[in-house]
C-alpha positions as CSV (number, residue, x, y, z in Angstrom):
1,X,-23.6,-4.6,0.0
2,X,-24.2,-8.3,1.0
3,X,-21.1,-9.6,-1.4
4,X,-18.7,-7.3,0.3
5,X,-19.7,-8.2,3.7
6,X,-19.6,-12.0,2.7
7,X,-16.4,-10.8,1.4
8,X,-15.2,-9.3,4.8
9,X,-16.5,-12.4,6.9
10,X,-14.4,-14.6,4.8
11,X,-11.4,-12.7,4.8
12,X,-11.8,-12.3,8.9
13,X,-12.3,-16.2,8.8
14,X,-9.1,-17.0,6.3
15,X,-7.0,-14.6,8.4
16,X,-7.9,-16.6,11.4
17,X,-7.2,-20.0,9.8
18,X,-4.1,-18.7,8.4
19,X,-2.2,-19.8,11.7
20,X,-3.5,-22.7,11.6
21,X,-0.5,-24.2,9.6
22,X,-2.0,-27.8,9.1
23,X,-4.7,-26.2,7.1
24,X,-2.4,-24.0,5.2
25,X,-0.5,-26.9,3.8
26,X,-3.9,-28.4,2.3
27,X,-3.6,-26.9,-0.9
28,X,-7.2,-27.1,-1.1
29,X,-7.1,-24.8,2.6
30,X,-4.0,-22.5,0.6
31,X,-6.3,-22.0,-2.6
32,X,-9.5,-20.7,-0.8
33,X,-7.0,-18.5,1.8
34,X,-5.3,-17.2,-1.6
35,X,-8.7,-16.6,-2.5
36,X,-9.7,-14.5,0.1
37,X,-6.9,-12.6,0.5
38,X,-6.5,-11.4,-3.1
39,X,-10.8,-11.0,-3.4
40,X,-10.1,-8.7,-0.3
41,X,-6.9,-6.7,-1.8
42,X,-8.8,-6.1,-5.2
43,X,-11.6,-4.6,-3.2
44,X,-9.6,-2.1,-2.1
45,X,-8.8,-3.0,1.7
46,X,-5.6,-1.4,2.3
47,X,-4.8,-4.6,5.4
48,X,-5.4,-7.1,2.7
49,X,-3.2,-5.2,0.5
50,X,-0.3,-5.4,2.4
51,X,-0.8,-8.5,4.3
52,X,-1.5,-10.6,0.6
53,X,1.7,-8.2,-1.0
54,X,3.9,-9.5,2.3
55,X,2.6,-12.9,0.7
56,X,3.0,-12.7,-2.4
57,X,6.5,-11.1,-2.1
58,X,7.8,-13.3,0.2
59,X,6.1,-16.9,-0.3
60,X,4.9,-16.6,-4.2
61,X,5.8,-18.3,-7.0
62,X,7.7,-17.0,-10.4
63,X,8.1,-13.7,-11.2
64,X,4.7,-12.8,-11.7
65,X,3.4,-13.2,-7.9
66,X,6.3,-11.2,-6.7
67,X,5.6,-8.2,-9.1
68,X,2.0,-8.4,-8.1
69,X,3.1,-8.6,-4.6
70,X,5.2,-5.6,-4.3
71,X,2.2,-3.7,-6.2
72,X,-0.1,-4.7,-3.7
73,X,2.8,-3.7,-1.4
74,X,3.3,0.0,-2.8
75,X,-0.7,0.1,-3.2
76,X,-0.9,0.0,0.5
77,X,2.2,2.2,1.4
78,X,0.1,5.0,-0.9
79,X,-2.8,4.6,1.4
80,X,-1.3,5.1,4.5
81,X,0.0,1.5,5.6
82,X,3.5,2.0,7.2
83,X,4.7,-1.9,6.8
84,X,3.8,-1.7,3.3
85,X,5.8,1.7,2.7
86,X,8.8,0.4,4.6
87,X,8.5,-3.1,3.1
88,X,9.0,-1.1,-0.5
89,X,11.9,1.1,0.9
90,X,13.8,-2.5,1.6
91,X,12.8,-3.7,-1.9
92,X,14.0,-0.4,-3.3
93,X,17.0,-0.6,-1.6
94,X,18.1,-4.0,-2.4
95,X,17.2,-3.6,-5.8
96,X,14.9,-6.7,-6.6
97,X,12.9,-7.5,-9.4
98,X,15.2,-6.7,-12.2
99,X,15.7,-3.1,-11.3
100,X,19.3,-1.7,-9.6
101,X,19.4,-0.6,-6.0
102,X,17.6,3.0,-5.9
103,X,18.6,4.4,-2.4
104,X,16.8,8.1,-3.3
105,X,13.5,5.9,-3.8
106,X,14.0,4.2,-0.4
107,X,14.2,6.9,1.5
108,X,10.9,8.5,-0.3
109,X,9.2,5.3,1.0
110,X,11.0,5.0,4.6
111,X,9.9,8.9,4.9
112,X,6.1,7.1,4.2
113,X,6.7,4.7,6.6
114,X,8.2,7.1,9.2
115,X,5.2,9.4,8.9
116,X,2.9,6.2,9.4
117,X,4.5,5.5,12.8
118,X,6.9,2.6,11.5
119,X,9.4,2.1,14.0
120,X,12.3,1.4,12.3
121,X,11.6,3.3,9.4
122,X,13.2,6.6,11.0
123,X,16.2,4.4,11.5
124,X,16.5,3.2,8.2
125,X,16.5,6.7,7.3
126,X,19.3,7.5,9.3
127,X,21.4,4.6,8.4
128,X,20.8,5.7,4.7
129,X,22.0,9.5,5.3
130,X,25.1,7.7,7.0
131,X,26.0,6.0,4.2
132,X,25.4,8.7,1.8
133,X,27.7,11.1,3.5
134,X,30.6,8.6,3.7
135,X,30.7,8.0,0.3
């Protein structure tokens, strides 16, 4: 009980320090943020999931923090989290990651992200059933 909410008052504080970008580019300040946010995604929080996926995805480095990223990523869309399940439609989509483009998959994770209120997941979906019928 006490380790998890030492766990959650870290991740509040790393989340809050996170903007501050002249402690982010302390790599002392990046390696206990990194820390928190992937002690907090392996805990199960489905924010820290998908904010440390967004991370990882985006900003990591090699192949290995990208794969773990968009697991984090698709972890999250499963819970519920809307930026998570539209963040995996685009990676679907574009085909990343050694896998080809898989437009059926995408629009299986835009309909996640449109059912979690993502605004422009609907659109997405749209676009894709445009394209679809035009070819």
């Amino acid at each position: 009980m006490f380790l998890r909410l030492k766990a959650r008052a870290s991740y509040w504080l790393a989340r809050r320090l996170f903007h501050w970008s002249w402690f982010v580019r302390q790599p002392r300040g990046w390696r206990w943020l990194e820390g928190q946010f992937a002690r907090m995604a392996n805990l199960g929080d489905v924010g820290a999931q998908s904010f440390y996926g967004h991370i990882l995805t985006f900003r990591g480095v090699g192949w290995g923090a990208r794969e773990e990223g968009v697991r984090l990523l698709r972890l999250a869309a499963l819970a519920g989290d809307g930026k998570a399940a539209y963040q995996v439609g685009v990676i679907s989509l574009a085909g990343t990651l050694g896998k080809l483009p898989d437009p059926v998959e995408a629009a299986r994770w835009w309909g996640m992200a449109a059912k979690a209120g993502h605004p422009l997941a609907e659109l997405k979906l749209k676009e894709l059933s445009a394209r679809d019928s035009t070819q």
